[in-house]
GUDREN-968946 format. One line per 2 residues: number of its first residue (from 1); their letters; for each residue x, y negated, z negated of N, C-alpha, C. Coordinates in Angstrom, 3 decimals, padded with zeros to 6 digits. Layout:
BEGIN
NUM> a> X,Y,Z,X,Y,Z,X,Y,Z | ...
END
This chain:
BEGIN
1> xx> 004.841,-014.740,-010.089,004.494,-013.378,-009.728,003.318,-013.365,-008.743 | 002.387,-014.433,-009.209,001.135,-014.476,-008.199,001.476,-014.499,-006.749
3> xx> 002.630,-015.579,-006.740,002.990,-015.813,-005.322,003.651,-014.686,-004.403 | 004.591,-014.041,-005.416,004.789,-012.694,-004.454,003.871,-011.686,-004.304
5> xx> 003.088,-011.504,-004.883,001.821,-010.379,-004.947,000.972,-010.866,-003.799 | 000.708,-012.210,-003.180,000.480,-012.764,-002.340,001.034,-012.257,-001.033
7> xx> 002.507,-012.754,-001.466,002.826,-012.424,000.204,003.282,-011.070,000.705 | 002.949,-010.024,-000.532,003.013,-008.546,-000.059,001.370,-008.264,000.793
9> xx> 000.298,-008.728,-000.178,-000.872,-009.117,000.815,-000.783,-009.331,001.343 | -000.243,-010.530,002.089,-000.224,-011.291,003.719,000.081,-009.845,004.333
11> xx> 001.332,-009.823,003.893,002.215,-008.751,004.669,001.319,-007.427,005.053 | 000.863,-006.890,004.025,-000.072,-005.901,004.538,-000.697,-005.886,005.223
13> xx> -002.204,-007.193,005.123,-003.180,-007.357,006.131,-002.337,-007.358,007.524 | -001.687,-007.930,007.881,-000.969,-008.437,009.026,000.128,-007.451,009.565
15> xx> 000.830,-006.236,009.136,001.239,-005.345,009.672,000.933,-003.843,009.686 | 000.169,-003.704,008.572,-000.364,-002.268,008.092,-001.198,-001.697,008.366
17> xx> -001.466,-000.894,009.940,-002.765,-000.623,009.983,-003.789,000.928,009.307 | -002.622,000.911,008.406,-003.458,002.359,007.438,-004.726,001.615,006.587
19> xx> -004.935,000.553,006.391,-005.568,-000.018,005.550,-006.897,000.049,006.244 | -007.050,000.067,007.969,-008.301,000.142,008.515,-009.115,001.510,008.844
21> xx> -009.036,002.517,007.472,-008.794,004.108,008.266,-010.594,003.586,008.538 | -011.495,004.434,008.855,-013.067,004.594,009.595,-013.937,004.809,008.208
23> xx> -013.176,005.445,007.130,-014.051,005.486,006.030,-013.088,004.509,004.883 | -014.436,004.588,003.743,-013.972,003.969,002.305,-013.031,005.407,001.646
25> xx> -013.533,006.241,001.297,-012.413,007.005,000.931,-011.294,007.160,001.383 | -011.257,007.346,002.958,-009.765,007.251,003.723,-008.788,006.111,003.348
27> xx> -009.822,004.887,003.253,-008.706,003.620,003.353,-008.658,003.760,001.654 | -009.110,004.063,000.865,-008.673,004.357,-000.521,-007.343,005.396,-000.755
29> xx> -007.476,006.454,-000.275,-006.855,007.620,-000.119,-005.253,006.894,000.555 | -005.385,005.898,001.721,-003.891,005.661,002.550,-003.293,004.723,001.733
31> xx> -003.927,003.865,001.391,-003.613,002.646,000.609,-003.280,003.119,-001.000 | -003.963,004.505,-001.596,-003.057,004.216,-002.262,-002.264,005.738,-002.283
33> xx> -001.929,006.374,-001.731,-000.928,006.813,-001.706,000.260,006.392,-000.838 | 000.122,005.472,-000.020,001.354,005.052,000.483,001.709,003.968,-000.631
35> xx> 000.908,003.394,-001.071,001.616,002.020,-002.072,002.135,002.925,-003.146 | 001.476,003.982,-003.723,002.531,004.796,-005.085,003.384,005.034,-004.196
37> xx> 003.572,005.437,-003.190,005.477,006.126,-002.921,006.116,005.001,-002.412 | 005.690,003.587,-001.982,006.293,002.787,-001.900,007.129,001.868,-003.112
39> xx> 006.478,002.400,-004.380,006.743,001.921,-006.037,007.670,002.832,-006.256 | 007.412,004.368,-005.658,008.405,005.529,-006.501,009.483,005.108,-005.911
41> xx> 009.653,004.840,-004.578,011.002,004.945,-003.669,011.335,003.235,-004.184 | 010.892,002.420,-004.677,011.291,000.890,-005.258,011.813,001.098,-006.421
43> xx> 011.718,002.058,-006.660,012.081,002.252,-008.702,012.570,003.289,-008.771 | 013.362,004.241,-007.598,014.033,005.036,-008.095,013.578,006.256,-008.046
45> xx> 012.193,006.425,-008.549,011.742,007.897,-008.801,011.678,009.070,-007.446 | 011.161,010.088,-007.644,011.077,011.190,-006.541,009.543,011.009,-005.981
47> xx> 009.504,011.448,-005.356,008.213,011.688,-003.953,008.145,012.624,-003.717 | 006.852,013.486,-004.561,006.421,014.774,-004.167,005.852,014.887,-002.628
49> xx> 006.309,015.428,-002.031,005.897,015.776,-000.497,005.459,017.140,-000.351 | 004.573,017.623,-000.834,003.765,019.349,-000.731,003.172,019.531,000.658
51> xx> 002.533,018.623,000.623,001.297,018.624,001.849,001.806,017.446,002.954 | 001.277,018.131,004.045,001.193,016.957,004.971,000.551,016.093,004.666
53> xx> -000.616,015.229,004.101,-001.047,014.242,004.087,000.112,013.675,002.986 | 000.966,013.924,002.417,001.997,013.953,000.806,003.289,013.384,002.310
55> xx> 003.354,013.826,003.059,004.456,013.623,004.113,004.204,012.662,004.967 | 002.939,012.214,005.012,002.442,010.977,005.998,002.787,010.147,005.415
57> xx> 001.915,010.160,004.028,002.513,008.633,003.343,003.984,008.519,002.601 | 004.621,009.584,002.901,005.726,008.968,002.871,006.623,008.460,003.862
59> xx> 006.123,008.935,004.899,006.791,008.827,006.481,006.560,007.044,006.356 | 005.492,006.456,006.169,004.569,005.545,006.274,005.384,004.532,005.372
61> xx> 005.465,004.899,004.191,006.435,004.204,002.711,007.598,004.154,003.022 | 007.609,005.089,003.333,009.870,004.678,003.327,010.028,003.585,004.668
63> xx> 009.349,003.251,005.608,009.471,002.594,006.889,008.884,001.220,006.093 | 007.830,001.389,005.708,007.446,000.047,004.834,008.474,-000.894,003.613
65> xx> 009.225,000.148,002.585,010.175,-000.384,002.003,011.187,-000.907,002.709 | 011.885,-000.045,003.604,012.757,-000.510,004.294,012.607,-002.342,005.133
67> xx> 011.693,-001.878,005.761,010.994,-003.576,006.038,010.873,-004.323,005.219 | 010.438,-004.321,003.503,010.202,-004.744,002.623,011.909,-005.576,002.194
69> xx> 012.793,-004.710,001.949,013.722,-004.927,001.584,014.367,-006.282,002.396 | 014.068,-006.448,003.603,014.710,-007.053,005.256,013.894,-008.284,004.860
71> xx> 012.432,-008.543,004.963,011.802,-009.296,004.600,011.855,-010.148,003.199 | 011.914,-009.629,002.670,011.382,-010.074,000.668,013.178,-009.550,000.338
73> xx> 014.003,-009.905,000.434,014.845,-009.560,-000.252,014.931,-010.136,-001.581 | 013.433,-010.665,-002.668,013.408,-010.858,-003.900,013.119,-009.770,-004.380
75> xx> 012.709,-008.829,-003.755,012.092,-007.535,-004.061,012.966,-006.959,-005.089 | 014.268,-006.676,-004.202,015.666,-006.088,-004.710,015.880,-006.783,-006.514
77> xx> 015.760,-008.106,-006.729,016.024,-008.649,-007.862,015.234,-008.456,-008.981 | 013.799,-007.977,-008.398,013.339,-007.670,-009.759,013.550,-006.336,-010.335
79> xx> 012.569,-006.536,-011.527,013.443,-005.532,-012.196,012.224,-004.124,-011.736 | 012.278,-002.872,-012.386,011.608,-001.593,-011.668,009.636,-002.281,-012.099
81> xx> 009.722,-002.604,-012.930,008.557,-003.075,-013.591,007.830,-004.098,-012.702 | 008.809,-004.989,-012.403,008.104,-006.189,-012.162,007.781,-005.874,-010.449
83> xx> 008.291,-004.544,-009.835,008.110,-004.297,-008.593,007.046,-003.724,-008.325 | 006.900,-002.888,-009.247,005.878,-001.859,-010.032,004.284,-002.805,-009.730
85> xx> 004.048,-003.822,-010.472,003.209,-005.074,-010.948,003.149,-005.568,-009.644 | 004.066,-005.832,-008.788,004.126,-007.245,-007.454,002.804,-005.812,-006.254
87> xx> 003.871,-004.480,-006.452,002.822,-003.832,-005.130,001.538,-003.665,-005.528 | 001.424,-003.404,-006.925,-000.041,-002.781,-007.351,-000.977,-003.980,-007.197
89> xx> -000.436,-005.338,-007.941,-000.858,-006.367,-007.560,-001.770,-006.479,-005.766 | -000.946,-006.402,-005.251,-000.962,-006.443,-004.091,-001.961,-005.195,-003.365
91> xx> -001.737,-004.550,-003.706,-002.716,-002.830,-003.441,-004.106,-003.221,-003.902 | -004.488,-003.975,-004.949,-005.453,-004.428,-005.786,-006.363,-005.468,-004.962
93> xx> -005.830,-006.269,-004.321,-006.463,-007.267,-003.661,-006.407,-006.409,-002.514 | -005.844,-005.981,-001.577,-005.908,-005.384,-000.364,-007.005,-004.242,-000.292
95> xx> -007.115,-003.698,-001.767,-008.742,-002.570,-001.846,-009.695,-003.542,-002.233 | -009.728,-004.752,-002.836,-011.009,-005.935,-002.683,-011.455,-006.065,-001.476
97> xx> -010.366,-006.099,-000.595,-010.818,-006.982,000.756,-011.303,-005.810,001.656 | -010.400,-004.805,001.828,-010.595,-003.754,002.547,-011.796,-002.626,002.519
99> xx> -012.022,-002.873,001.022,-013.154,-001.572,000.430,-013.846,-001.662,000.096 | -013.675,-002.601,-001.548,-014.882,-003.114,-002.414,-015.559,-003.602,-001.755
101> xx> -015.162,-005.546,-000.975,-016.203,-006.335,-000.461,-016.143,-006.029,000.736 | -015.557,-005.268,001.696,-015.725,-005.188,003.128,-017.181,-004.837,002.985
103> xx> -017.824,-005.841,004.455,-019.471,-006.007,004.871,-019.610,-005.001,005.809 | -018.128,-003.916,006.394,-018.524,-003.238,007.366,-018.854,-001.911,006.529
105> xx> -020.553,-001.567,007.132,-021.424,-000.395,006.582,-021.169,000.531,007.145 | -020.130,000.247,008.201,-019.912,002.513,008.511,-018.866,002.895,007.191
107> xx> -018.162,002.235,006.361,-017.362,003.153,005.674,-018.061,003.748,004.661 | -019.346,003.413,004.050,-019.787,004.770,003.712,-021.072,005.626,003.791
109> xx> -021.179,005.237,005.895,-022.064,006.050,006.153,-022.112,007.264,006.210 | -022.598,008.117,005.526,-022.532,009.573,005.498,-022.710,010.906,006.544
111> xx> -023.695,009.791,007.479,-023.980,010.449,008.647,-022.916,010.481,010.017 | -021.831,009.485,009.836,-020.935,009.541,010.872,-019.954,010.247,010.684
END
């Protein structure tokens, strides 16, 4: 499991550029609402779309699964759970790198 939770990381850092929004809340806010509708639309469930920012990340998710599927076609084999576990996994380390330990101090300068 480690290893695929891995290479959904790779995958992110390396094609996703919602992950670099200008603030810590933003890149909290993209990252994880595009990774929940990327789990809902992996497992079946619905995708509330109310709001435009509710319509971005799904615009954003469904283009990402789709790639996902093309790429990782192990994706498809697991089961809703274990897909569930591989993105969050993956969402988890990508807000370490991106948010928690990122050294860059404008994301939560208040004054910009």
């Amino acid at each position: 499991m480690q290893d695929k939770i891995e290479q959904l990381f790779l995958y992110f850092q390396e094609r996703c550029l919602w992950q670099f929004h200008s603030r810590s809340w933003d890149r909290e806010d993209n990252i994880n609402g595009i990774t929940d509708d990327v789990i809902k639309l992996l497992t079946g469930k619905r995708v509330e779309m109310e709001t435009p920012e509710d319509k971005c990340h799904y615009a954003d998710s469904r283009i990402l699964v789709d790639d996902l599927k093309k790429r990782f076609p192990w994706i498809l084999e697991l089961k809703d759970s274990e897909r569930s576990a591989v993105v969050e996994g993956a969402r988890d380390k990508l807000m370490a790198v991106v948010v928690t330990n990122s050294k860059n101090a404008e994301l939560n300068n208040e004054n910009y």
